[in-house]
N, C-alpha and C positions, 0 to 999 in steps of 0.2 A: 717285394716291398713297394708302399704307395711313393711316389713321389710328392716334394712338399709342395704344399698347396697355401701357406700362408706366408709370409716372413716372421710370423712370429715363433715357425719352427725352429729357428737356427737359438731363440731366446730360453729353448726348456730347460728346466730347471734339473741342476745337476741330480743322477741314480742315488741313492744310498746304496752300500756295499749289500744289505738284505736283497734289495731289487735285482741289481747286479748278476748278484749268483742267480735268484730266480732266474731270468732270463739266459744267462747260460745252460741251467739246466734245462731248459725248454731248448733250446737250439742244440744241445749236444741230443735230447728224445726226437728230434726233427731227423737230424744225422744219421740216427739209429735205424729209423722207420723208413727210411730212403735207403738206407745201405742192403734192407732186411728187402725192402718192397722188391728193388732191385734183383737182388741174386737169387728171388723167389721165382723172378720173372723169367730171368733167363735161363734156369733152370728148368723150370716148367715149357719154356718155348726149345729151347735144347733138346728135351727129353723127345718129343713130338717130330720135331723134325728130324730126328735120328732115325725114330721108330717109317717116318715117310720119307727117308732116303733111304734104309734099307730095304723096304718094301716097295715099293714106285722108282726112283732118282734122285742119285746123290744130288744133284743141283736145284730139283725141286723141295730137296730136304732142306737146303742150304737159305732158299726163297722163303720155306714155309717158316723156319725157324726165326729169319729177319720180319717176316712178316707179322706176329704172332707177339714178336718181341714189339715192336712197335706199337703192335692195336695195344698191348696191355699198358707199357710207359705212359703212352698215348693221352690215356683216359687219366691217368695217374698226374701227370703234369701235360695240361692241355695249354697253355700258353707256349711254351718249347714245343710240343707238339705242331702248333700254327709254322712256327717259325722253321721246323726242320719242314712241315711242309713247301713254304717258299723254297729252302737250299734246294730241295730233294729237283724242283722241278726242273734245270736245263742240265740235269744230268740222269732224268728218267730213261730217255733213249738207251744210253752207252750202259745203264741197271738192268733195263730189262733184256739185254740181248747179249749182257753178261751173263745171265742166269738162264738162257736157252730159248730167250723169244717169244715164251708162252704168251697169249692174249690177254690170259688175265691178269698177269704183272703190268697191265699198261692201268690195272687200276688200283697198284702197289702206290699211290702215293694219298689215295683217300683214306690206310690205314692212320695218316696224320690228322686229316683235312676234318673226319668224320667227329672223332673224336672232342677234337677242338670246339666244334661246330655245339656236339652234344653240350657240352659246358658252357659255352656262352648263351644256349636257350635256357640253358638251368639258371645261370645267373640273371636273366633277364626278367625267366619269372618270380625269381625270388625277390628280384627287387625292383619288380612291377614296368621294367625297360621296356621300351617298343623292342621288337624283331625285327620288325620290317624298317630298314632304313633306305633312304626318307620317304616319313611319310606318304610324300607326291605318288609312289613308286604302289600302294597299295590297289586304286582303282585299276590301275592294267594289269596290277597281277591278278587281282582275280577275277577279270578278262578272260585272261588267258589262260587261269586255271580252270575256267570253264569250257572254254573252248576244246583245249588239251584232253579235260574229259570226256567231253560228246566226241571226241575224233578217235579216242583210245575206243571208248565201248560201241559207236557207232559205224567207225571202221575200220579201224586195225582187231577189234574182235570178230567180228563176220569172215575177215579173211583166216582168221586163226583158226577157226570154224570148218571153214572152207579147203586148207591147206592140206588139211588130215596128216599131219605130223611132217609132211615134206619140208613145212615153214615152220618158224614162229615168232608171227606180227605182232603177239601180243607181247611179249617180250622184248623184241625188237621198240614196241613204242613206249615200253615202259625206259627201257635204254635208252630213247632219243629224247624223253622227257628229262632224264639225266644231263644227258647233255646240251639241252639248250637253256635247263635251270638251274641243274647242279648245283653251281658256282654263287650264282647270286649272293647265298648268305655271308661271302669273304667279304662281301662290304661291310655286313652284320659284326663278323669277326673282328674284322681289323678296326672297325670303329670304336671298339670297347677294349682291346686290347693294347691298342696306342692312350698310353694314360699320361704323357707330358712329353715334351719339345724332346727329348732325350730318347726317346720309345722309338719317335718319327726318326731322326737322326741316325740313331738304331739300326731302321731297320733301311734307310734309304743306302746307306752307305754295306752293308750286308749284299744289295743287291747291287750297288757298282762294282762290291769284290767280286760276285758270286759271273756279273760279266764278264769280267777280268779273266777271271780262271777260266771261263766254257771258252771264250775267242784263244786263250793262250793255247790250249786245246787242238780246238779248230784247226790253229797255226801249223800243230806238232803234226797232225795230222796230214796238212798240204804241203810238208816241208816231207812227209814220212812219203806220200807219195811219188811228189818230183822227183826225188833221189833214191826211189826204188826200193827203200826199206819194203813200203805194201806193194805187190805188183797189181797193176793197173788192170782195167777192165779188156783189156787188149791182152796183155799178158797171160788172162784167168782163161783163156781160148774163145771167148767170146766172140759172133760173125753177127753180121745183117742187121737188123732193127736191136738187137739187145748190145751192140756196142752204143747206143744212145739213150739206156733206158737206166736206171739207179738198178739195181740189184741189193741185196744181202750176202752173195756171193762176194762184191766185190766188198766188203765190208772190213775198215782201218781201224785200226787203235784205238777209238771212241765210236759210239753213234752206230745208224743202222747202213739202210740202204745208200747203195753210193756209187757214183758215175763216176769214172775217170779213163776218157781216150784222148791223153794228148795229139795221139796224129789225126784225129779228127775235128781239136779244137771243143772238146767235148767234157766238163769239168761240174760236177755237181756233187757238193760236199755234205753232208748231213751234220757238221759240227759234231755235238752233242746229244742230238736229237734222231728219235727214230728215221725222220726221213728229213731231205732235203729243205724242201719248199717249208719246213715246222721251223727248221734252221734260220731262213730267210726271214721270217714270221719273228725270231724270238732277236733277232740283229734289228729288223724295225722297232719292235719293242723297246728295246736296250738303250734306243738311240735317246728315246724319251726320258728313260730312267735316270742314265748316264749324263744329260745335258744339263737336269735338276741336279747332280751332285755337283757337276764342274762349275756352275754358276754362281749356286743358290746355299752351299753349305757353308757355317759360317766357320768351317777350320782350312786354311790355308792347305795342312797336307793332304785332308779328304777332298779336298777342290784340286788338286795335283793327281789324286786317286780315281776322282770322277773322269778327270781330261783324260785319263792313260787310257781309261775304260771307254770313252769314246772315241777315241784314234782306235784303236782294238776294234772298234765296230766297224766304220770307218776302211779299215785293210781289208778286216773277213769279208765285209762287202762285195771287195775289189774280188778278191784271191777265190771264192766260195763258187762263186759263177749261177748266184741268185740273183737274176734280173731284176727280178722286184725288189731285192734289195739296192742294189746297187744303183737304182733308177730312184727310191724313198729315203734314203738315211741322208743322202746331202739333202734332200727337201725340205725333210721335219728338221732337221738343223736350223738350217736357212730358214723356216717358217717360223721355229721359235725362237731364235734370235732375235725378227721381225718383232712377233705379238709378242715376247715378254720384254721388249723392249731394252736388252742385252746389246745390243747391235749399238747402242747410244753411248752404254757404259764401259769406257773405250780403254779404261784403266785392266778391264778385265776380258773386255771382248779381244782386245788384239793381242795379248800374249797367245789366248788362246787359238784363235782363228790362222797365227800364223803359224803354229804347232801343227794343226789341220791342214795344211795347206803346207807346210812341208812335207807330210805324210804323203798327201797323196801325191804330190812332186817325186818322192824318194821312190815311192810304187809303180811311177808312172816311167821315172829315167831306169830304174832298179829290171823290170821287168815289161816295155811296151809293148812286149805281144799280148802280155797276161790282160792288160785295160783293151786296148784294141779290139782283144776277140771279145772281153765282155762287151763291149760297146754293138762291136757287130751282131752279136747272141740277139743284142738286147733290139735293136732295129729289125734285122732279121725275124722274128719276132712279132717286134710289131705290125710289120707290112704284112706277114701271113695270117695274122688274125689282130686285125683293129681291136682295143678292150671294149669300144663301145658299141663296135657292131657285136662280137662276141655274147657281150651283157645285153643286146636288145635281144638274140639269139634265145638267150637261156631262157629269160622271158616270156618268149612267145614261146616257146618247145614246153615250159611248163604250164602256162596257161591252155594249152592244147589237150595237154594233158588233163585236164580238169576234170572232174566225173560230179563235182556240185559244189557245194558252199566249202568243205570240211576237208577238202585235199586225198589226195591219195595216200594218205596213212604218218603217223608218227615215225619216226626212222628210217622211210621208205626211201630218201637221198643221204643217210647219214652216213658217210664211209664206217665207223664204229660201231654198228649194227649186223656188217654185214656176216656176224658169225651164228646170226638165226635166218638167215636167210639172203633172197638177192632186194639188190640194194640199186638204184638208179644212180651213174655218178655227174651230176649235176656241181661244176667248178664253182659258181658263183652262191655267195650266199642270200641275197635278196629271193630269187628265183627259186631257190631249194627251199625257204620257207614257204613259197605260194607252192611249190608242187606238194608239200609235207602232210602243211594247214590251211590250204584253201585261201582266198584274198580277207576273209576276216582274219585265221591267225598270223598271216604278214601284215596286216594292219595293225593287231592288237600289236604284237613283239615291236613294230616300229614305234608304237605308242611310251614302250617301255623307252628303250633305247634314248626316244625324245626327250622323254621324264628325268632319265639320269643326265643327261646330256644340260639342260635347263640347270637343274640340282646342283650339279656342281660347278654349272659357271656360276650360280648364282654367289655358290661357296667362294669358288676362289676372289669374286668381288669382296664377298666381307670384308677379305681377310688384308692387314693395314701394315704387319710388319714385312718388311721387303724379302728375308730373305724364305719365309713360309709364302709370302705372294707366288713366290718364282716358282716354288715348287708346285703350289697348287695348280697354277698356268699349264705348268709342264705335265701334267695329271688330266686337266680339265682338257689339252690338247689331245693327249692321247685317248681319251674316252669320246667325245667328238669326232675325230679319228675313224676310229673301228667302228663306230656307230652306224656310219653313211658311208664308208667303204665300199665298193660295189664287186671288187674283184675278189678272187678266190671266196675261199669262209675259213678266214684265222679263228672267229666264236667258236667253231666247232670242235678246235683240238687245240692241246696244250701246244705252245705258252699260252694265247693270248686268250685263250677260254678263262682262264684263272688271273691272267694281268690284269685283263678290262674294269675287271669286279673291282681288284685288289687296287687299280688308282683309284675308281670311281671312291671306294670308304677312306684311302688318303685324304683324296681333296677333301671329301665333307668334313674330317676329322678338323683339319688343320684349323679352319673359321674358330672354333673351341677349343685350340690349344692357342691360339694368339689373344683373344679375350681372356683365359682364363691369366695368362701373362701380363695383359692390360690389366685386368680386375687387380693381380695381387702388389704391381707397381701402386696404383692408385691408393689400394688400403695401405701398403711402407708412407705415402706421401701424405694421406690422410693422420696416421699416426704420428708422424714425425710434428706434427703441424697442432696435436692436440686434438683432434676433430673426432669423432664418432659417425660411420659408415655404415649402410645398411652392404652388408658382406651376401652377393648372390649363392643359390643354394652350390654345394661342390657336385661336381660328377660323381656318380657312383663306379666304382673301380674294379674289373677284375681283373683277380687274384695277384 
């Protein structure tokens, strides 16, 4: 249903009983056609996955059946399909490795994304919408799409050439083009798919639950440890360098790979997520999410619900033995409290703040070995590899690597490649784009990066009403962020390959759902008044 766009909707004028019924019977043939479409689907995706669990594996049967069910709904209802794709994401890890680990289930969540994607190009051109959002964002991309090209057929094809079936580059940079553009259109998406103040609301508070539940998780998980429900990576017989290394083997109640040698002081949780450091990744993330709900939302128990959700980040931090997180999630706190000026508004920063700050008091008296040893991880750490000697490091080692303008191949650093071949692993991601694409395609991509970065501070300035400002802030922070980040590469794998997009089309959205709020006050006040109003055109709305 559209949302109303005038006040003079609440004024239409009473159905006749004829209308009435029409409209019922139109909505009992809508019923019909969903109930039909439905049991058409699952029967047909049933039928399939039987026939390939009898014939290959029950659990691949099991994959192919949810799989198959989803592409078809998918297409069918692409707005829920968007949004099962959000849920799906911080609990992809503990999905795929329910279902046996396969590699290609790590791209069981595009059976959503795609779909989506498909339908909001169809609605765009049907109703003549840009694609590309914003604007700004068009010159780099096809930069880069150019670039992308000559590096595909100029040197990841030579080498495919060359490889004589032992590789395949070509493949491989068709996969690394995926992932380092994949994503993009989620701003496309969720720009057109948030159609009023209640969509956004919607879907902010969707993702503080969706925190809530992966950290509760997390929790059951380091609580299933300590107390010996899972036995530890000491316990599984583990000796020498692989008591300090994550494994699959040691793998708990959720999530994938996973480190735990208490008598070595040795604790790496994977949450949710296939591996560890995804985990660390998706609790930075969260921090951003979660700060916009507990601030910025304007119901009292979903600002009760955001705060839970960031104390829950907050812990898993502490308890998780993510250095980077536990070194970033007080910062981006403490930062956006600063910039959105939260830290002022004392009515609502200090309940909050002292909620946080007994948290980590209770963590700290509760448990001081468990902070201690992160602290020392965390120094320990630093002292053996500075990040910014490290990052000069990557830098020069890639630039050494150089063979000309165009890099040594599409994929050729991307760990999610490496199932066509070997793959260089290169931690930092600035430096992985120069060894990938050469210094013009880490120039173009930083060009990009600048573009959205611009774009939506520009947005969240528009924007006048206070509690849409905070959230854009909180958006416009996290895209900023990840942009000029220099350690690890979060872009390259989920969460924050999909977050980054998915604030970036929040913020721009928001500017246009605060005007279109302003616009529909000003015509109530124009009307009231007697006045006639030039009424600006509506957004065109899908589905």
């Amino acid at each position: 249903g559209k949302g109303a766009e005038a006040p003079e909707a609440s004024e239409a004028p009473q159905l006749s009983r004829k209308e009435e019924k029409r409209l019922k019977r139109e909505a009992a043939k809508v019923r019909a056609e969903l109930i039909q479409f439905t049991v058409s689907a699952i029967a047909f995706s049933g039928f399939l996955g039987l026939l390939m669990g009898l014939l290959v594996e029950p659990r691949l049967g099991i994959a192919a059946t949810a799989a198959l069910m989803c592409l078809t709904l998918s297409f069918k209802y692409q707005r829920q399909a968007f949004y099962a794709f959000i849920i799906y994401i911080p609990f992809s890890g503990t999905i795929v490795y329910a279902l046996g680990g396969n590699s290609l289930l790590q791209l069981a969540k595009d059976a959503f994304y795609i779909p989506a994607l498909i339908g909001v190009i169809q609605f765009c051109r049907a109703k003549r919408l840009p694609i590309l959002i914003p604007k700004a964002i068009t010159a780099p991309m096809s930069i880069i799409a150019a670039i992308l090209l000559m590096t595909l057929l100029l040197v990841n094809l030579p080498q495919h050439i060359q490889a004589g079936g032992a590789e395949r580059p070509l493949f491989m940079g068709i996969l690394g083009i995926k992932v380092l553009l994949g994503y993009v259109p989620v701003i496309t998406c969720i720009y057109y798919l948030i159609r009023s103040k209640e969509d956004l609301y919607f879907l902010l508070r969707v993702q503080a639950v969706l925190v809530l539940v992966a950290c509760s998780l997390g929790l059951i998980q380091y609580l299933m440890l300590t107390t010996g429900v899972c036995p530890s990576t000491e316990d599984r017989g583990a000796v020498g360098e692989f008591l300090f290394k994550a494994s699959l083997e040691s793998r708990c109640f959720v999530g994938g790979s996973l480190l735990y040698s208490p008598s070595h002081g040795q604790i790496r949780l994977p949450g949710t997520f296939v591996a560890p450091w995804q985990w660390g990744w998706f609790l930075i993330s969260s921090a951003f999410f979660s700060f916009g709900t507990t601030f910025n939302d304007r119901s009292p128990l979903w600002r009760l619900v955001g705060m839970v959700s960031l104390a829950s980040v907050f812990v898993l931090s502490v308890i998780s033995g993510q250095r980077i997180a536990l070194f970033l999630v007080p910062l981006v706190v403490g930062g956006l409290c600063i910039l959105t000026g939260q830290i002022t508004n004392l009515k609502r920063f200090l309940p909050i703040g002292v909620v946080l700050a007994l948290v980590l008091v209770f963590v700290s008296v509760r448990s001081p070995e468990v902070l201690q040893e992160r602290v020392a991880s965390f120094q320990a750490r630093w002292d053996a590899s500075p990040p910014h000697r490290f990052i000069l490091q990557q830098f020069e080692e890639s630039q050494e690597a150089q063979e000309g303008l165009l890099g040594r191949g599409i994929g050729r650093a991307t760990n999610s490649t490496r199932i066509f071949g070997r793959v260089r692993l290169i931690e930092t991601y600035h430096p992985k784009l120069l060894y990938e694409l050469g210094p013009l395609g880490l120039l173009s991509m930083m060009a990009l990066y600048v573009t959205v970065s611009i774009q939506t501070f520009k947005a969240y300035r528009k924007t006048k009403d206070k509690n849409l400002r905070g959230y854009a802030a909180s958006m416009w922070m996290f895209v900023l962020f990840i942009s000029f980040f220099p350690y690890y590469y979060p872009l390259d794998v989920d969460p924050v390959a999909v977050y980054y997009w998915l604030a970036a089309g929040i913020c721009l959205k928001i500017p246009r759902l605060d005007q279109r709020d302003r616009d529909a006050a000003r015509e109530a006040a124009a009307l009231q008044a007697g006045k006639k109003i030039k009424k600006r055109r509506k957004d065109a709305e899908f589905m």
